[in-house]
C-alpha positions as CSV (number, residue, x, y, z in Angstrom):
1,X,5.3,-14.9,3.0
2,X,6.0,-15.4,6.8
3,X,4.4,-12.7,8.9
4,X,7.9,-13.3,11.3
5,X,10.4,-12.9,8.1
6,X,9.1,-8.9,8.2
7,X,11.1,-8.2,11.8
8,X,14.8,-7.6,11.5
9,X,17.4,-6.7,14.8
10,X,18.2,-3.8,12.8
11,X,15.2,-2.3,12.3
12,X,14.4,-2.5,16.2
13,X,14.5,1.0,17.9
14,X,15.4,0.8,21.7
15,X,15.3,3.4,24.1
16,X,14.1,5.8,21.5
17,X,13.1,9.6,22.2
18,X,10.9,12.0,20.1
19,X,9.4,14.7,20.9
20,X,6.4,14.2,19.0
21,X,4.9,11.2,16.9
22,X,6.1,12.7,13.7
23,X,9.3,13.0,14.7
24,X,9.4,9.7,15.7
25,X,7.9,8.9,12.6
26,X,10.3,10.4,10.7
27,X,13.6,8.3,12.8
28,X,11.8,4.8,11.7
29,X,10.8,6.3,8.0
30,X,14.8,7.2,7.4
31,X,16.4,3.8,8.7
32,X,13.6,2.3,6.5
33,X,15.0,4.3,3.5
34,X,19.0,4.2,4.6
35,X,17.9,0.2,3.8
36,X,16.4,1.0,0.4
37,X,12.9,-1.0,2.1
38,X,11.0,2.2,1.2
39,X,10.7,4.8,-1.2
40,X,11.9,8.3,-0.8
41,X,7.9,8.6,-0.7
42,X,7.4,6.7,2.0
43,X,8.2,9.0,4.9
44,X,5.4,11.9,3.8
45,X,3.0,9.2,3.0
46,X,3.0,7.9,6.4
47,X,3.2,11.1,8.5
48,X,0.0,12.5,6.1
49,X,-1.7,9.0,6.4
50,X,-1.1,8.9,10.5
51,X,-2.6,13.0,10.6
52,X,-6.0,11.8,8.5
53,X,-6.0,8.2,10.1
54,X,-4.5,8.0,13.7
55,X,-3.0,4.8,14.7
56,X,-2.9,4.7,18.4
57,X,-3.8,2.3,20.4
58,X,-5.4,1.8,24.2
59,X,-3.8,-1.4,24.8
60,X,-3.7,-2.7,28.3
61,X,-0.1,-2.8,30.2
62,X,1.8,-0.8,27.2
63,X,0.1,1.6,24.6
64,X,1.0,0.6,21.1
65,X,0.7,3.0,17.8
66,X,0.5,1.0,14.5
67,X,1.3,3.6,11.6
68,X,1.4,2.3,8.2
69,X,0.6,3.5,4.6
70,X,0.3,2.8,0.8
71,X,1.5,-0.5,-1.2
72,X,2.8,1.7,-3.6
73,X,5.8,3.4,-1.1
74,X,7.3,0.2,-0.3
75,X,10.2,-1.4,-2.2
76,X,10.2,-4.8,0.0
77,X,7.9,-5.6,2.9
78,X,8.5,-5.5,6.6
79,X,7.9,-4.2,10.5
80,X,10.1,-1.4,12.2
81,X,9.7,-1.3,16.1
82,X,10.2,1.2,18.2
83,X,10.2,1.1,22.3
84,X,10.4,4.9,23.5
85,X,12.4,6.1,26.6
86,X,9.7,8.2,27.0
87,X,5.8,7.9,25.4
88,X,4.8,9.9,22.5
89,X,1.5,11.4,22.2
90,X,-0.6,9.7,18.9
91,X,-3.9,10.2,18.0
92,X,-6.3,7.6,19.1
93,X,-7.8,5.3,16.2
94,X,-11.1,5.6,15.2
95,X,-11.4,8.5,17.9
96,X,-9.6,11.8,16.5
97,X,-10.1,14.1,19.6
98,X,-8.1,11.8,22.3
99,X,-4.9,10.9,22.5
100,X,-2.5,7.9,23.3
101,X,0.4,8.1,25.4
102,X,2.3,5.4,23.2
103,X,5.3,3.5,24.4
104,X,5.6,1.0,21.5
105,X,5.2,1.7,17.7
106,X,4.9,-1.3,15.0
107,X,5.7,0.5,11.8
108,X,4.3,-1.3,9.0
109,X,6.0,-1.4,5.2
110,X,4.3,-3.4,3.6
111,X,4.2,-3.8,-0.3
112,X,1.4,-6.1,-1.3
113,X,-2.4,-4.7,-0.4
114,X,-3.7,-7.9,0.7
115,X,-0.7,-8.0,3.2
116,X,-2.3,-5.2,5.8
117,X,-5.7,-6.5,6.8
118,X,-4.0,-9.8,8.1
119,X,-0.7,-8.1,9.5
120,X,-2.4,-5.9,11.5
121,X,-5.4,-8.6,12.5
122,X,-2.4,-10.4,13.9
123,X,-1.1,-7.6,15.5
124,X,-3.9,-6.9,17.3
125,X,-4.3,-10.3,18.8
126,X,-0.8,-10.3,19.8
127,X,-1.5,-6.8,21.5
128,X,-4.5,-8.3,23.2
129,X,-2.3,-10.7,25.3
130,X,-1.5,-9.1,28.6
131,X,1.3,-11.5,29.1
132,X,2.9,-10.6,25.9
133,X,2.5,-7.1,26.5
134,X,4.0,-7.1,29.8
135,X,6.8,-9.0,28.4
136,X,7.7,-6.1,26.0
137,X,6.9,-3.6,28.7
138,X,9.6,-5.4,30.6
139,X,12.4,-5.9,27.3
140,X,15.6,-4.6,28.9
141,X,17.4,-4.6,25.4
142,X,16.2,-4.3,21.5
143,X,16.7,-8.4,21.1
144,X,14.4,-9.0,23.9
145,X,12.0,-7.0,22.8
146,X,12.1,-8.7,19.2
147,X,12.6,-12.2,20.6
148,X,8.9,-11.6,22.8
149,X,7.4,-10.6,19.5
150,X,8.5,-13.9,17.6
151,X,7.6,-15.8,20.2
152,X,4.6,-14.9,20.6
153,X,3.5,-14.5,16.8
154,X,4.9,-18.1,17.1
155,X,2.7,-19.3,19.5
156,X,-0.3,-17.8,17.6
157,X,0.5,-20.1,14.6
158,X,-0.4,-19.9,11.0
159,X,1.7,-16.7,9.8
160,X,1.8,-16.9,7.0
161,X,0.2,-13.6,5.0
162,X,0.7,-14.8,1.6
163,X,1.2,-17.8,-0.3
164,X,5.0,-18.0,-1.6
């Protein structure tokens, strides 16, 4: 499988507001599960698995969050992405007692338990790039914001997470 075949325009969130990270959680989790992608499951396992394993992230230019849970929630693989209108507070990773002021959520669904180490190893280096990141600080509309991510996953070469 193609690392870019998990993002789909209609899983983008633009302009998004929560008032808290679950909350947001809970928005991606139930267009995840309007699309039959997840199980009915899905949404408690990743709020529980976000509270005993927080996912935000530092990152430079545009602080990213990167929630994700067990194979055995997902119906069929893929990445929901969410730019808030305003940032959500998320517990830092690997460092419980700070948090993140996070503008940009990747929400991981992903159904195969080999899939997550290298999903969210390329992840990372695509949150490393400071270009990139400005570019989806800057994503006036959800298809910008997607486009920058393919392009830049893209540019990274070799995405592919499984062998089809």
């Amino acid at each position: 499988m193609n690392l870019l075949d998990l993002f789909d325009e209609q899983l983008v969130h633009f302009d998004c507001e929560a008032a808290s990270s679950e909350e947001l959680l809970e928005k991606m989790a139930n267009r995840l599960e309007k699309k039959n992608l997840v199980k009915d499951s899905y949404k408690r396992a990743i709020i529980e698995r976000e509270h005993k394993f927080p996912t935000g992230l530092p990152t430079k230019v545009i602080k990213i969050a990167l929630p994700h849970t067990d194979v055995e929630h997902v119906h069929q693989s893929c990445i929901s992405i969410a730019k808030l209108k305003e940032p959500v507070q998320f517990r830092e990773m690997g460092n419980n007692n700070s948090e993140v002021a996070v503008n940009l959520v990747f929400m991981l669904a992903l159904n195969g338990s080999q899939d997550h180490l290298k999903v969210i190893q390329k992840l990372i280096s695509l949150f490393s790039q400071e270009e990139v990141m400005q570019d989806l600080q800057k994503a006036s509309n959800k298809n910008e914001l997607l486009d920058t991510v393919l392009k830049a996953i893209q540019a990274m070469g070799d995405n592919m997470i499984t062998k089809n």
